[in-house]
C-alpha positions in Angstrom: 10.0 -22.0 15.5 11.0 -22.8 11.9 14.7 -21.2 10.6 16.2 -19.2 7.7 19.3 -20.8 6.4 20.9 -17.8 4.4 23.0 -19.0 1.3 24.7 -16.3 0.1 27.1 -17.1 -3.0 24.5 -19.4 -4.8 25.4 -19.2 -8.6 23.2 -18.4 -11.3 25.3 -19.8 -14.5 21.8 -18.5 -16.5 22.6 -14.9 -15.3 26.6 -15.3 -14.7 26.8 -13.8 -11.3 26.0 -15.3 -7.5 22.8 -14.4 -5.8 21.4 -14.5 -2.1 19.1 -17.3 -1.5 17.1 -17.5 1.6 15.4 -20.6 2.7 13.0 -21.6 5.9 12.6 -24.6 7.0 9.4 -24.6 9.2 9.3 -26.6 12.8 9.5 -30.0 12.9 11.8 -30.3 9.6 14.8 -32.2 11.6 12.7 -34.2 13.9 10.6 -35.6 11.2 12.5 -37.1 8.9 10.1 -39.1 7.1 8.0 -36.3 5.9 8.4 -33.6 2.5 7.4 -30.9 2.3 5.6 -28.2 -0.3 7.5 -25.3 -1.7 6.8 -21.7 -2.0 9.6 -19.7 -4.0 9.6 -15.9 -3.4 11.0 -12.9 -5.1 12.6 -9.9 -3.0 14.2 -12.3 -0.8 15.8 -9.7 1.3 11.8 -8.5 2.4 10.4 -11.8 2.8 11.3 -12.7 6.5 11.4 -11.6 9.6 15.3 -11.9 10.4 18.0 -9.8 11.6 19.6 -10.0 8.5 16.4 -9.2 6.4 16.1 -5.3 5.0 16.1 -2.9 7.4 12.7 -1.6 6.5 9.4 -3.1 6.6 9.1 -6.8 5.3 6.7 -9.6 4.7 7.6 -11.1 7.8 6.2 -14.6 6.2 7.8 -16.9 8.5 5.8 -15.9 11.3 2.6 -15.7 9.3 3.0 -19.2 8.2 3.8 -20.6 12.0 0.2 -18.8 12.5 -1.2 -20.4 9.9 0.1 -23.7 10.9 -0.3 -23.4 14.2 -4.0 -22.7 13.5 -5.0 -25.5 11.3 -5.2 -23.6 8.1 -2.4 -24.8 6.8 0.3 -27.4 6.9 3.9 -26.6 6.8 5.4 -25.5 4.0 9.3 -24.4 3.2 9.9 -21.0 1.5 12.4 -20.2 -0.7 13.1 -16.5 -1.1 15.5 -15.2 -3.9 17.0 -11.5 -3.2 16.6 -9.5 -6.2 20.0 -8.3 -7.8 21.7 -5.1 -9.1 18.9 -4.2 -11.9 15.8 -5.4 -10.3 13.6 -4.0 -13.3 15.4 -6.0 -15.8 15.3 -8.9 -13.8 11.9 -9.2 -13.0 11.1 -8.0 -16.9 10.2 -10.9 -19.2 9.8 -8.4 -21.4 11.6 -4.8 -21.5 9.8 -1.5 -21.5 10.2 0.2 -24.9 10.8 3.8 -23.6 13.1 2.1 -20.4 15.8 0.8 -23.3 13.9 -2.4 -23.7 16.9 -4.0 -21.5 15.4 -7.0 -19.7 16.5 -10.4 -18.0 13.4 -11.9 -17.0 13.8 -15.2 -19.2 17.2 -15.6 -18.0 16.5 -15.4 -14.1 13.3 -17.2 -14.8 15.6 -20.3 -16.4 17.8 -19.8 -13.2 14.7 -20.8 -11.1 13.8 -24.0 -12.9 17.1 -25.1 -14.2 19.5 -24.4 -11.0 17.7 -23.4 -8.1 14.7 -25.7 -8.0 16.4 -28.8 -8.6 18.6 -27.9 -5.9 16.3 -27.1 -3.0 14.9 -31.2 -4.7 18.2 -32.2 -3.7 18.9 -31.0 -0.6 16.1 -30.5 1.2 13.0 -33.4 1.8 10.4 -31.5 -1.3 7.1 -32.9 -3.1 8.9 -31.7 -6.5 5.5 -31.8 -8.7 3.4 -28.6 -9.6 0.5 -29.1 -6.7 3.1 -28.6 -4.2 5.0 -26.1 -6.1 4.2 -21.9 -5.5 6.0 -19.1 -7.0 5.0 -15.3 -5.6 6.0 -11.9 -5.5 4.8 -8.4 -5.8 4.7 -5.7 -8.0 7.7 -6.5 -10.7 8.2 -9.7 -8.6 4.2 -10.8 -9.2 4.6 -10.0 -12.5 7.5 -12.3 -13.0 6.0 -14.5 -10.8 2.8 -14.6 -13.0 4.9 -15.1 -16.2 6.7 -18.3 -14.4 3.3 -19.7 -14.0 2.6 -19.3 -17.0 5.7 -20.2 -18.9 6.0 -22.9 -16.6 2.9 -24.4 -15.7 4.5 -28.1 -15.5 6.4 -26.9 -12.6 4.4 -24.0 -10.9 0.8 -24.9 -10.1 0.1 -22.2 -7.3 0.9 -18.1 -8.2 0.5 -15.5 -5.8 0.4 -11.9 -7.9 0.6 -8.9 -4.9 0.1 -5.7 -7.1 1.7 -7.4 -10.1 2.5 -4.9 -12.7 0.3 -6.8 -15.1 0.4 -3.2 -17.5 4.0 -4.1 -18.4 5.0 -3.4 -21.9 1.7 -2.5 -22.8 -0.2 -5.2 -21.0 1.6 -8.1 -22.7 1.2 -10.7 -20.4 -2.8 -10.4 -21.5 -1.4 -11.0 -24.9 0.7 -14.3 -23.8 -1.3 -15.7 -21.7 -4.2 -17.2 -24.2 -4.9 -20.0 -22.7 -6.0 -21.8 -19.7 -2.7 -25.0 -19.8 -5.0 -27.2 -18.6 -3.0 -28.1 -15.3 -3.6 -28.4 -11.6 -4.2 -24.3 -10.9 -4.3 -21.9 -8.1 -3.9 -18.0 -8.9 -4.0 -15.5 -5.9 -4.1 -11.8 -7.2 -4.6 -8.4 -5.0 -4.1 -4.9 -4.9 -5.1 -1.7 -3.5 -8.5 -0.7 -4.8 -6.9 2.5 -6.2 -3.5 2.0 -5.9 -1.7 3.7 -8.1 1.7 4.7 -8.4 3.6 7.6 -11.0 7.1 6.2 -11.4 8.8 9.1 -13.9 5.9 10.4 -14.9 4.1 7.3 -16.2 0.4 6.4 -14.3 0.3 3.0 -13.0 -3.0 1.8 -11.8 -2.7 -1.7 -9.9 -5.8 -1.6 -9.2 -7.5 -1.5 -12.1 -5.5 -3.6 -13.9 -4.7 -6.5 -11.2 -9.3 -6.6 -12.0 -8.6 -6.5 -15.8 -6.3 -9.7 -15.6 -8.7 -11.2 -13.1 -11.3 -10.5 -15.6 -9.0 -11.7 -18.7 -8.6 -15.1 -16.7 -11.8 -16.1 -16.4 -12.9 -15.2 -19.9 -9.7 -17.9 -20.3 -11.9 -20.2 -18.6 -10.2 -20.3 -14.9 -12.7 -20.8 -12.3 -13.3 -19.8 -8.8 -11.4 -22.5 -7.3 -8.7 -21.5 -9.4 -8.4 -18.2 -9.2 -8.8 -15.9 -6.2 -8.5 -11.4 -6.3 -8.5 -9.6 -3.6 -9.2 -5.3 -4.0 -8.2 -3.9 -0.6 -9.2 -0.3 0.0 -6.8 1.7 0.6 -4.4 -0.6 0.1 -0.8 1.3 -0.8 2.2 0.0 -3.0 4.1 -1.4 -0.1 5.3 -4.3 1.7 3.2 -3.1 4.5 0.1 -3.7 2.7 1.3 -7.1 1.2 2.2 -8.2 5.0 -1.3 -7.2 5.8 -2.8 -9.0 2.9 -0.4 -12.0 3.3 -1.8 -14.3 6.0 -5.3 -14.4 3.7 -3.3 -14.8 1.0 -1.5 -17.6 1.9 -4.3 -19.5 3.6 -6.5 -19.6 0.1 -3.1 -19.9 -1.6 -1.6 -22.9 -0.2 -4.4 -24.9 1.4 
């Protein structure tokens, strides 16, 4: 069994406060010395594993769908790095901030936290291939479309993005309007969503599913191809970590193979 080391004043001098990071090492880290490992950073850390000190409702429960994964031959071990959101999780996970919500974001600044603090400690510390290849960055809903935006941004330092109902409509669609071309880097994009998921925060229609296939779509007219890019439209398929638990071990196999 792999373990979740919990650090739980890590500072973000980008942000100015202290976040929760979690961090699983999978089995076999101590003994074997000699090896490094890939990364996966997620978003939602509190949601990610399957831990007594995880949220109380349900969560990803990622650990133990990597051990499967693992222990089947699918993949090989990797470490996860899972960032708790914050006090403001809409403006955190907002590159960009919703006209009619204030336009308040912190995206860029929680995004520079990731690759300026975070990353180059977990290089540090722990035994990591630090390039792109062996690099992953995921989340869903907000936290795919911050996720998405990282890749993007940072394509130098994340070469696998997983997108689990990303909110890809944000302010207006935007990230169709950023993201004009393909960077020409080592790629893998996972994207899913319900079929018909939709969701009516305050009013406002949000339909995941149709959009997650519109960015799909908008990649490939970029020029990604299929061994880049990867969606996933699950039927009744909800807005809820239930449904990207369900979706995850699939997910992860095509993701970091």
């Amino acid at each position: 069994m792999g373990y979740v080391h919990i650090l739980r004043e890590f500072a973000s001098p980008q942000e100015g406060f202290n976040r929760t990071v979690r961090i699983y090492t999978p089995e076999g880290y101590d003994a074997h010395a000699a090896h490094r490992y890939p990364v996966l950073y997620m978003q939602d850390g509190q949601n990610v594993f399957a831990h007594p000190e995880s949220a109380l409702f349900d969560t990803w429960c990622a650990n133990h769908t990597l051990e499967a994964l693992v222990h089947g031959g699918h993949v090989e071990p990797w470490l996860i790095v899972a960032v708790d959101s914050g006090m403001g999780r809409m403006q955190e996970y907002s590159p960009w901030g919703e006209p009619h919500r204030g336009g308040q974001t912190r995206g860029e600044l929680y995004g520079r936290f990731l690759v300026e603090t975070l990353k180059p400690y977990v290089d540090r510390v722990y035994r990591t291939r630090p390039g792109a290849q062996w690099t992953g960055v995921a989340g869903s809903s907000l936290g795919g479309l911050i996720s998405l935006y990282l890749g993007w941004k940072y394509p130098e330092v994340y070469g696998r993005i997983g997108g689990f109902s990303p909110s890809v409509m944000w302010h207006r669609g935007k990230l169709f309007q950023q993201w004009k071309a393909h960077p020409r880097t080592w790629t893998r994009i996972y994207l899913d969503a319900g079929l018909t998921e939709t969701i009516v925060p305050g009013g406002e229609v949000l339909a995941y599913g149709d959009a997650t296939r519109d960015f799909h779509e908008h990649l490939q007219d970029l020029g990604y191809g299929p061994h880049e890019l990867a969606l996933v439209l699950e039927p009744g398929g909800e807005h809820h970590e239930s449904a990207w638990q369900r979706r995850l071990p699939a997910a992860l196999q095509w993701l970091l193979r």
